[in-house]
C-alpha positions in Angstrom: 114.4 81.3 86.6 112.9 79.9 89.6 109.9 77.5 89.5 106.6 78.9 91.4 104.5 76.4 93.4 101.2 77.0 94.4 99.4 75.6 97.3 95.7 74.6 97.0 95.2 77.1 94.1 91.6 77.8 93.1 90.1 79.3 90.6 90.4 83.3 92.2 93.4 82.3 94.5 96.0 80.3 95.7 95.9 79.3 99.7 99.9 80.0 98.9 102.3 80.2 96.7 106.5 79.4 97.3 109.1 81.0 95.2 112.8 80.4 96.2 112.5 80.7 99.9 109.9 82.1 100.3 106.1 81.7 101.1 103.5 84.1 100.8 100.4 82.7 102.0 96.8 84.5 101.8 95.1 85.6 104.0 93.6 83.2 106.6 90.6 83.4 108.4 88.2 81.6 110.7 86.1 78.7 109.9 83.5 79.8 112.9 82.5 83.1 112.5 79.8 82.7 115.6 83.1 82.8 117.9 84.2 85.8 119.5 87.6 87.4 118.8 89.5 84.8 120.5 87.9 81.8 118.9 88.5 83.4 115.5 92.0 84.1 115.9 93.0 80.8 117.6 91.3 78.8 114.3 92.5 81.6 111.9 96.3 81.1 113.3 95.6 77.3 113.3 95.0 77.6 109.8 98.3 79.1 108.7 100.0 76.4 110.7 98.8 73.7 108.7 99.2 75.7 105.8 102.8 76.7 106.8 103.4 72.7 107.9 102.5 72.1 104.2 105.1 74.3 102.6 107.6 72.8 104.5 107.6 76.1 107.4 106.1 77.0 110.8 105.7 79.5 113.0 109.6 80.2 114.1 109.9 80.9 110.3 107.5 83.8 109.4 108.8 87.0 108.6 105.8 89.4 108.1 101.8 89.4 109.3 99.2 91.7 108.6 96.7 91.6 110.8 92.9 93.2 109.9 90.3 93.3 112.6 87.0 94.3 111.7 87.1 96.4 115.5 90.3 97.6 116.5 88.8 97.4 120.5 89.4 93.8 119.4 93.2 94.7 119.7 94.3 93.5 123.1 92.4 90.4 122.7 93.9 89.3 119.6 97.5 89.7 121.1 96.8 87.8 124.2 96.4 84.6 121.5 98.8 86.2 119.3 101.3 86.3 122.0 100.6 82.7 123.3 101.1 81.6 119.6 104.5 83.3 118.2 107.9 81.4 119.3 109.7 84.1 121.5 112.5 86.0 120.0 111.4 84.8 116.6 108.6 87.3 116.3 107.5 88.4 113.0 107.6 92.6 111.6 103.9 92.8 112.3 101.1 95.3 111.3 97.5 95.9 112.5 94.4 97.6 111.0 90.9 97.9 111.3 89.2 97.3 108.1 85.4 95.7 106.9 86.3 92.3 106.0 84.5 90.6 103.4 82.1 88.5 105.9 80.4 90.9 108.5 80.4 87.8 110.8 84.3 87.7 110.3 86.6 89.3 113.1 89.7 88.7 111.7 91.7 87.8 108.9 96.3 87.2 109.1 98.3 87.3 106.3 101.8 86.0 106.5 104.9 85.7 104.4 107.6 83.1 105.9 110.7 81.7 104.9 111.2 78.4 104.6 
């Protein structure tokens, strides 16, 4: 049976949490909420990198995102960082919805699961 390691766990969650090769992080989102679309997805992908760097992964290594936006007209602005961000020809499956995220200042929130 393989040991589970938890990263930063809290009381309700853990930031993420490795089994085998794998790591499924939560989801991450901005620390700003006063910043428009592009400011929130820059320091909400930010945030999984340091989170990644700390399971021993990164960016070329993630396998799966989920993307909610509180506004799906937020779409095309999200992928311009989005696109800036991912290593070419390393891209991960990807999916995007519109949902009410738990902060109503909040614009975005990315899950990712990545191999390490």
């Amino acid at each position: 049976m393989s040991d589970v390691r938890r990263i930063d766990p809290g009381p309700r969650l853990s930031e993420a949490v490795i089994l085998d090769d794998r790591m499924y992080l939560s989801g991450m989102i901005p620390e700003d909420t006063a910043l428009d679309i592009t400011g929130q997805v820059k320091q909400a992908l930010a945030e999984i990198d340091a989170l990644l760097a700390k399971g021993g992964s990164d960016r070329s290594r993630i396998l799966s995102a989920v993307i909610w936006l509180a506004d799906i007209a937020d779409f095309a602005a999200m992928n311009v960082v989005w696109d800036a961000w991912v290593v070419p020809a390393k891209t991960p499956a990807r999916a995007t919805v519109q949902a009410r995220l738990s902060d109503p200042k909040m614009k975005v929130e990315i899950m990712v699961v990545a191999a390490i």
